[in-house]
C-alpha positions in Angstrom: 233.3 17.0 74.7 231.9 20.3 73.3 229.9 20.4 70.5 232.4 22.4 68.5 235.0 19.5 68.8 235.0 15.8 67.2 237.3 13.3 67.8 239.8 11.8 65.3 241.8 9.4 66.0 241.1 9.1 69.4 242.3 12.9 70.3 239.6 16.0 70.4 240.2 18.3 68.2 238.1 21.9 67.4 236.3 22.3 64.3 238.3 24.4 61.5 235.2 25.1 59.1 231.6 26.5 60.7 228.7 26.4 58.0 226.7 30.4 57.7 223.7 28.5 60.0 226.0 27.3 62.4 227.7 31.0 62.3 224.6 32.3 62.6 223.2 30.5 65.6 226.4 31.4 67.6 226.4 35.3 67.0 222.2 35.4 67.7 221.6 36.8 63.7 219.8 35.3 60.7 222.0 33.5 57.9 221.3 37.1 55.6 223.2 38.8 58.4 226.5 36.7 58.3 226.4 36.7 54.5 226.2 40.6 54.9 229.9 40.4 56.6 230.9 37.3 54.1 230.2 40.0 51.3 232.0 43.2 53.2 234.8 41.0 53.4 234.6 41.2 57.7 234.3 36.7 57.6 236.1 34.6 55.2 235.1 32.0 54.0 236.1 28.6 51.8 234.1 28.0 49.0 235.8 24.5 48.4 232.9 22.3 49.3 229.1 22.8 48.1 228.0 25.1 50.8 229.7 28.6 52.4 231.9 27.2 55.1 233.5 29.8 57.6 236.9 29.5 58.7 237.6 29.3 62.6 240.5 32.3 62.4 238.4 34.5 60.6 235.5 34.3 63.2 238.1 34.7 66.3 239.7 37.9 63.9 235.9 39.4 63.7 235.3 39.0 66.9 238.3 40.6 68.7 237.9 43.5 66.4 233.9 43.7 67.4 235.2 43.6 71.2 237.8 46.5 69.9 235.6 49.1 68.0 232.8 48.3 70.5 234.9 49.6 73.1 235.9 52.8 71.3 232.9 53.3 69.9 232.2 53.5 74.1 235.1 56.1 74.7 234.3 58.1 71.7 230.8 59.1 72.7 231.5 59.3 76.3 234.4 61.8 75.8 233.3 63.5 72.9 229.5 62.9 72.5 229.1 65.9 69.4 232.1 65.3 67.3 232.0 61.2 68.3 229.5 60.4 65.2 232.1 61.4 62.7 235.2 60.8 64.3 234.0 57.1 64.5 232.7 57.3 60.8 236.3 58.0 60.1 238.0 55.1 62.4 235.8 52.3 61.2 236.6 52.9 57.3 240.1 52.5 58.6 239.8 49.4 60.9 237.6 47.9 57.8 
């Protein structure tokens, strides 16, 4: 069993809700970093128990769209390494 998973009634089932530490710990940043993306609206979170909890979805949704810009971010200064700087400027207030 992972250490993301906990059993309930008998089945394994994935955590839904990560707290910011746990968050923190898996992308390699401090807890001031993932309340940075809470605040820029790039995580979501639940604010239904006492501390921050992050919802599963929203950390799968940052992370394909990390994998995504990183990869044009690439392409962008590869093929265009002048005019990359602000033709990315102008794509990430879009994809934000």
């Amino acid at each position: 069993m992972s250490k993301e998973s906990f059993v309930r009634d008998g089945l394994e089932q994935e955590k839904l809700l990560y707290p910011v530490s746990k968050v923190a710990e898996m992308f390699s940043v401090s807890k001031k970093s993932i309340h940075r993306l809470l605040q820029r609206g790039l995580l979501q979170s639940s604010g239904a128990f006492r501390h921050r909890m992050i919802t599963r979805a929203s950390i799968e949704k940052f992370m394909s769209n990390v994998t995504w810009r990183a990869s044009l971010v690439a392409a962008v200064f590869y093929l265009l390494p002048r005019a990359g700087q602000s033709l990315i400027l102008a794509l990430t207030s879009l994809g934000a």
